[in-house]
VEXLO-568262 format. One record per residue (C-alpha): x, y, z; residue in one letter. Coordinates in steps of 0.25 Angstrom, whole numbers, padded with zeros to 4 digits, always signed. Layout:
// VEXLO-568262
XYZA/...
This chain:
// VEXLO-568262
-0110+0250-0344X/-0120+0260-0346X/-0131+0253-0356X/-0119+0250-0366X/-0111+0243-0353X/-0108+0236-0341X/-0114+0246-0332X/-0126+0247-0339X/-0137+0257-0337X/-0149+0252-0342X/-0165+0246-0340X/-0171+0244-0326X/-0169+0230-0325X/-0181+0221-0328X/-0195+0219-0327X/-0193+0216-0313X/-0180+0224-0310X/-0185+0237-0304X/-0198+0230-0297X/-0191+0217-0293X/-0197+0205-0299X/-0200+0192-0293X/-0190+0180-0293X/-0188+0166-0286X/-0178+0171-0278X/-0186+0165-0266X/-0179+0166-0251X/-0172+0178-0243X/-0157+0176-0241X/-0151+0179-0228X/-0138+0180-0225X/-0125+0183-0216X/-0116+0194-0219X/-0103+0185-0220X/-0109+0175-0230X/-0111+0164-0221X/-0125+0155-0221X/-0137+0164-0224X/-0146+0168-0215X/-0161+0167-0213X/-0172+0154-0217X/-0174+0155-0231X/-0161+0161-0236X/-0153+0159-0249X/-0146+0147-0241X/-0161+0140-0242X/-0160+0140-0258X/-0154+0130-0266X/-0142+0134-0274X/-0147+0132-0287X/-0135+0130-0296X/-0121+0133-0293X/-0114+0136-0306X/-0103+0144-0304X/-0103+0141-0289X/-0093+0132-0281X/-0088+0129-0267X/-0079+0141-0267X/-0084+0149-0280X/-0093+0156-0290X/-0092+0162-0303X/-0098+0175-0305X/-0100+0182-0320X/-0103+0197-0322X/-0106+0201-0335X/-0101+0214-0341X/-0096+0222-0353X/-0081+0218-0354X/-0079+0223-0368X/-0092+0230-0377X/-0098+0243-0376X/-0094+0248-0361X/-0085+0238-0354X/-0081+0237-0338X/-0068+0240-0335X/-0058+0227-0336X/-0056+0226-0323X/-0071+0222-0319X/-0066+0208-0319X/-0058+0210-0309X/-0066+0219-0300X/-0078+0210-0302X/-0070+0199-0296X/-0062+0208-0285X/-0075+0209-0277X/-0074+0193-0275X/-0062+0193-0272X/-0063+0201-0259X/-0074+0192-0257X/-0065+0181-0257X/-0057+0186-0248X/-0067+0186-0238X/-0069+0171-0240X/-0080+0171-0251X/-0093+0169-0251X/-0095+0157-0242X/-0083+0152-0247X/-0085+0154-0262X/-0076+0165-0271X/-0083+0173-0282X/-0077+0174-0297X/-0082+0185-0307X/-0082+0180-0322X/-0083+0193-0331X/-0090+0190-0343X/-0089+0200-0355X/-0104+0205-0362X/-0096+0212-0370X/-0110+0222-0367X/-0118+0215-0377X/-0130+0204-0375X/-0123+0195-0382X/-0110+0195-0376X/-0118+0195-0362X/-0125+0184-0367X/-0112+0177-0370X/-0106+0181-0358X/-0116+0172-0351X/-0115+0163-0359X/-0100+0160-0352X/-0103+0163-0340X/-0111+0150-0341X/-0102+0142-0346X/-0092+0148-0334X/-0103+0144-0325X/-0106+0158-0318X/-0113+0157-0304X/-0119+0172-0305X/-0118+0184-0314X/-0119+0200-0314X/-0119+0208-0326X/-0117+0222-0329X/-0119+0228-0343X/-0126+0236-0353X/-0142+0234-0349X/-0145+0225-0362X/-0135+0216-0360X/-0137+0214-0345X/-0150+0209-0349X/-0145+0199-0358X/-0136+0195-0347X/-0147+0193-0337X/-0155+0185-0348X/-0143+0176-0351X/-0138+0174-0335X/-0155+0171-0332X/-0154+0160-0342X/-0141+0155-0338X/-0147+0154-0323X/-0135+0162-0318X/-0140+0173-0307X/-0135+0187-0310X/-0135+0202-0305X/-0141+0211-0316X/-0135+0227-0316X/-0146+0230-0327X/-0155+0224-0336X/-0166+0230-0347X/-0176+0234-0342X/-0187+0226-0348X/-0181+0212-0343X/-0185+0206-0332X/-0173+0202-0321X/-0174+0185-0318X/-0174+0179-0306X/-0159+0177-0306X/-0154+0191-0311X/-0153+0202-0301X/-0153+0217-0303X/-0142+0225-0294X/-0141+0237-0305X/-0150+0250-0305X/-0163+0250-0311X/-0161+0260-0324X/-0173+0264-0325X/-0174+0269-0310X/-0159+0274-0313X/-0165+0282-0323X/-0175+0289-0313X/-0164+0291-0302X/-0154+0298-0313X/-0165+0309-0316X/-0167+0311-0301X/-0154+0313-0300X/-0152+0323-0311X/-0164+0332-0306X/-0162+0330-0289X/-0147+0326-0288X/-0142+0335-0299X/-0152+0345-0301X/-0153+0345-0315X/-0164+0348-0325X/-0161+0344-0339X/-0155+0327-0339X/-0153+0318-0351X/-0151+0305-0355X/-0142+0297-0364X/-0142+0282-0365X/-0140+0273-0374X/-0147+0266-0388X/-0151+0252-0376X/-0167+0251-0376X/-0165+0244-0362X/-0159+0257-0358X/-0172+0266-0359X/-0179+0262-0348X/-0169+0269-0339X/-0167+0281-0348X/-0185+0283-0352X/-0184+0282-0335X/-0174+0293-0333X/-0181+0302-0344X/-0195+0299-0336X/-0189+0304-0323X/-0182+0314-0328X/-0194+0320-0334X/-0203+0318-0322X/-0194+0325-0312X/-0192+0338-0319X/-0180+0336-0329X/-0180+0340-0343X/-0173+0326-0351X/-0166+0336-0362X/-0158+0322-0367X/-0162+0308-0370X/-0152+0301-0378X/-0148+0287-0382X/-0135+0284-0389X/-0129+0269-0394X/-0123+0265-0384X/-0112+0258-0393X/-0108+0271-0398X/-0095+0279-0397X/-0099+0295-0400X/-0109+0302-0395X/-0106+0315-0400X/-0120+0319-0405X/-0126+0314-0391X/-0118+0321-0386X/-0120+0336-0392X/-0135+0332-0390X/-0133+0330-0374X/-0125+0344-0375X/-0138+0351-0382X/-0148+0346-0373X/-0141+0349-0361X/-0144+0339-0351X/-0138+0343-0337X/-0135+0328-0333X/-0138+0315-0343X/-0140+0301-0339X/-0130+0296-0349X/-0135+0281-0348X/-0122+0274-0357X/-0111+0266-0356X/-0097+0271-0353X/-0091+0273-0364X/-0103+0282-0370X/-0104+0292-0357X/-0089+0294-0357X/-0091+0296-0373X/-0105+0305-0372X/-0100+0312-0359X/-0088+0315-0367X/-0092+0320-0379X/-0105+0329-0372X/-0093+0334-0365X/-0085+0339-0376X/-0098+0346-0381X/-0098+0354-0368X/-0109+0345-0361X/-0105+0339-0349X/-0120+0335-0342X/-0120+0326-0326X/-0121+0314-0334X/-0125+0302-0327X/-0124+0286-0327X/-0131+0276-0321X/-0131+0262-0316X/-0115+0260-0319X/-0117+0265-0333X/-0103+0273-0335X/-0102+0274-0320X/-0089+0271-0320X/-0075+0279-0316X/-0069+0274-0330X/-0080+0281-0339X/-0075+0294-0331X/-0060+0297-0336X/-0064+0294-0351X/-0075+0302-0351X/-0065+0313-0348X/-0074+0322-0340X/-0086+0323-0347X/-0092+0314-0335X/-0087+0322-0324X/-0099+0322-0315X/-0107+0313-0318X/-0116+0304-0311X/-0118+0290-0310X/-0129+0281-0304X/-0123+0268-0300X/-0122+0256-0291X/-0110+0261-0284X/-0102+0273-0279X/-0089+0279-0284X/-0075+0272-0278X/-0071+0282-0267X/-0085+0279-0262X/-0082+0274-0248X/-0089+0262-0247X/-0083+0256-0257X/-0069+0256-0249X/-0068+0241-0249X/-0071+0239-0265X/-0058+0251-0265X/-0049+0240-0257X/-0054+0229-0264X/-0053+0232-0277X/-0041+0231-0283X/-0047+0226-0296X/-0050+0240-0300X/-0038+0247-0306X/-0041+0262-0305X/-0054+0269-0301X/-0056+0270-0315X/-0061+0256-0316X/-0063+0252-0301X/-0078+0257-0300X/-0083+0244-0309X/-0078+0237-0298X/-0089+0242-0288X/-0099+0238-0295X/-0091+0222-0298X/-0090+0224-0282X/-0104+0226-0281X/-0108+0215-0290X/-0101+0205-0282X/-0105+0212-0269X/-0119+0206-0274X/-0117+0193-0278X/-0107+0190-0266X/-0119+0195-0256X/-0129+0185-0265X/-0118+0173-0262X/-0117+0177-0248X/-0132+0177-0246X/-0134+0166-0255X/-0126+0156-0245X/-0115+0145-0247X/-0126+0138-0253X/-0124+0145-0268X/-0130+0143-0282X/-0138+0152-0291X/-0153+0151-0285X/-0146+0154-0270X/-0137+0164-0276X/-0151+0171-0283X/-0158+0168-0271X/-0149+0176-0264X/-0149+0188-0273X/-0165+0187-0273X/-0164+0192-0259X/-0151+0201-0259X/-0153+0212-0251X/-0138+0220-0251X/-0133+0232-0243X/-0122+0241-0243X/-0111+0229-0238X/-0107+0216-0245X/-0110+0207-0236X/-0098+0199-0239X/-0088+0208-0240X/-0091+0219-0229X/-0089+0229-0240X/-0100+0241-0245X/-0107+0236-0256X/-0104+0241-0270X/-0118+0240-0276X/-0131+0246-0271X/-0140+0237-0261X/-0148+0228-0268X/-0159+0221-0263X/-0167+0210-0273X/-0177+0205-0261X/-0190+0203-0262X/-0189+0198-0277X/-0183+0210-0282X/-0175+0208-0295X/-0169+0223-0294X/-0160+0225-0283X/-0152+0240-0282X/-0167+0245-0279X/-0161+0259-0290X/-0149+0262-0278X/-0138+0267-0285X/-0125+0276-0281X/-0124+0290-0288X/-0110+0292-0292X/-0103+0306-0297X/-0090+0309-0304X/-0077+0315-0298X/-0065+0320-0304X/-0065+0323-0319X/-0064+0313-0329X/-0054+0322-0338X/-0044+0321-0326X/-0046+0306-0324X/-0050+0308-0309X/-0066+0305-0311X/-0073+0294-0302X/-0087+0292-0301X/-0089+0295-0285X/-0100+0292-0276X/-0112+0303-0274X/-0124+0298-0269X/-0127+0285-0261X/-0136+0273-0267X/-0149+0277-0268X/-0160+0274-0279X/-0168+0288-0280X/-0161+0301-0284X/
């Protein structure tokens, strides 16, 4: 999470991410709400399947890639909140009669343990893939997944690679994230003096040179601008820096376990700034109790809301996977994973295999329902028509802590409503 982790904040996402590149995804899909045929002339029901690894009568095997163990693992219990979506899906019958199971494969965070981690999800004959980890890595996983000829959803990805045909980018633009956090510290918080701290990752400059731009050209005064190792453990001279230049809020772009350690130690030097995070970096409610108050008020820009959020009543029943609120927000975003790929299936028709299913998420349009389920979405509306290989379009949740992490009662709660400008 963060640029050391699983929730990465990083690059932009390609050559082709922000603007959409070209593919050969080819026809529109179509489709009816209760997954039965698909509608329209030229629909995914039209394409061949292509190959049906992983796929059977009454199953498919799905991988997600993330940071089990390494610099800034997910909590243990993604594995069975990845799976707990598909199971209510089940429930409901499946997808035309087809039930999904999620593999975790551990990266361990690292290119070559990602490279690895591929490497047995072919031998266990994947249908599909999502991955979600520090930015490098997620590029080494969309590389090793394009070779492999498995179709994926990509969170992020540097910024320089280009996004293949059969990669799909559902996370936030970095580099655009970095404009919208400077817009938000100068009309949203009405601040004056912002700072930066991310970590020693080149394919996490993009984002960080575009907040310093922004920042700059709307009025604010960067007083900070910092990178650490993002494999470190102290931070205490960073930290008595960020107190003597006094930034009033600080994108603090880091995995977990470095904002709770660099928001805790600023604190103990009497700083205690709005830090921000973005793009499921360390917005998380399991960062907020060991930071022990230090990121009390913060902000974080991410794909979904806090729990007590209404809409997500369903997810609330459903998942039981989740033990505590501590570790039950990871699961939104495992729900909206699947939310994705079950809407692809569903449009993608009984007729499945990897170019149908890419077909499908070529012409992906989502809204704020599942269209198999019934229940509100968990990630924002994507749209990948017209050959777009970048789908979220920058739309992203703004959440705000409540409670105090010293008492133990602090959750990231919902402030502002998808929306890509601040």
């Amino acid at each position: 999470m963060g640029t050391s982790g699983a929730g990465a904040s990083g690059g932009s996402g390609g050559g082709t991410g922000s603007s959409g590149g070209a593919t050969s995804a080819g026809t529109s899909s179509g489709g009816t709400a209760n997954g039965g045929a698909t509608s329209g002339t030229s629909g995914p029901s039209a394409v061949p399947p292509g190959s049906t690894t992983g796929v059977t009568k009454t199953s498919v095997k799905i991988g997600l890639f993330v940071p089990k163990t390494g610099a800034a693992p997910v909590p243990p219990t993604i594995d069975a909140q990845a799976q707990n979506y598909f199971d209510y899906v089940k429930s409901k019958g499946g997808i035309y009669g087809r039930n999904v199971t999620v593999t975790i494969y551990d990266t361990k965070s690292t290119e070559a343990g990602a490279r690895s981690a591929v490497q047995q999800a072919v031998s266990d004959g994947i249908f599909a893939a999502i991955t979600l980890d520090r930015i490098s890595v997620e590029g080494a996983l969309v590389t090793a997944l394009h070779k492999a000829g498995i179709p994926h959803l990509v969170n992020q990805m540097p910024h320089s690679q280009e996004i293949p045909d059969d990669a799909f980018y559902i996370g936030t633009d970095q580099v655009h994230n970095g404009v919208q956090i400077a817009d938000y510290m100068k009309d949203r918080l009405h601040l004056t003096k912002v700072g930066f701290v991310g970590e020693n990752d080149p394919t996490a400059y993009p984002a960080r040179d575009a907040f310093v731009a922004e920042a700059k050209r709307i009025g604010l005064k960067v007083v900070h601008n910092e990178v650490v190792d993002g494999m470190g453990n102290q931070f205490l001279a960073e930290a008595q820096k960020l107190k003597t230049d006094g930034a009033q809020s600080v994108w603090l772009y880091v995995a977990p376990n470095n904002a709770i350690n660099i928001s805790k130690e600023s604190q103990a030097d009497g700083y205690h700034p709005v830090w921000v995070s973005s793009s499921i970096a360390w917005g998380f409610n399991l960062v907020l109790t060991p930071s022990s108050g230090a990121l009390d008020g913060a902000r974080s820009f991410s794909p979904w809301g806090g729990l007590s959020d209404p809409r997500y009543a369903t997810f609330n029943r459903v998942n039981t996977a989740g033990r505590t609120s501590q570790d039950k927000d990871i699961g939104l975003g495992a729900w909206g994973f699947g939310q994705i790929v079950a809407a692809a299936m569903h449009d993608a028709g009984p007729n499945l295999g990897r170019n149908s299913f890419r077909v499908a998420m070529q012409n992906l349009r989502t809204g704020a329902t599942d269209v198999v389920t019934k229940a509100p979405m968990c990630w924002p509306p994507l749209d990948f028509t017209g050959g777009k290989r970048y789908g979220s379009g920058d739309r992203t949740i703004v959440m705000t802590v409540k409670g105090s992490g010293a008492s133990g009662n602090a959750v990231w709660a919902t402030e502002s409503n998808y929306a890509s400008t601040y």
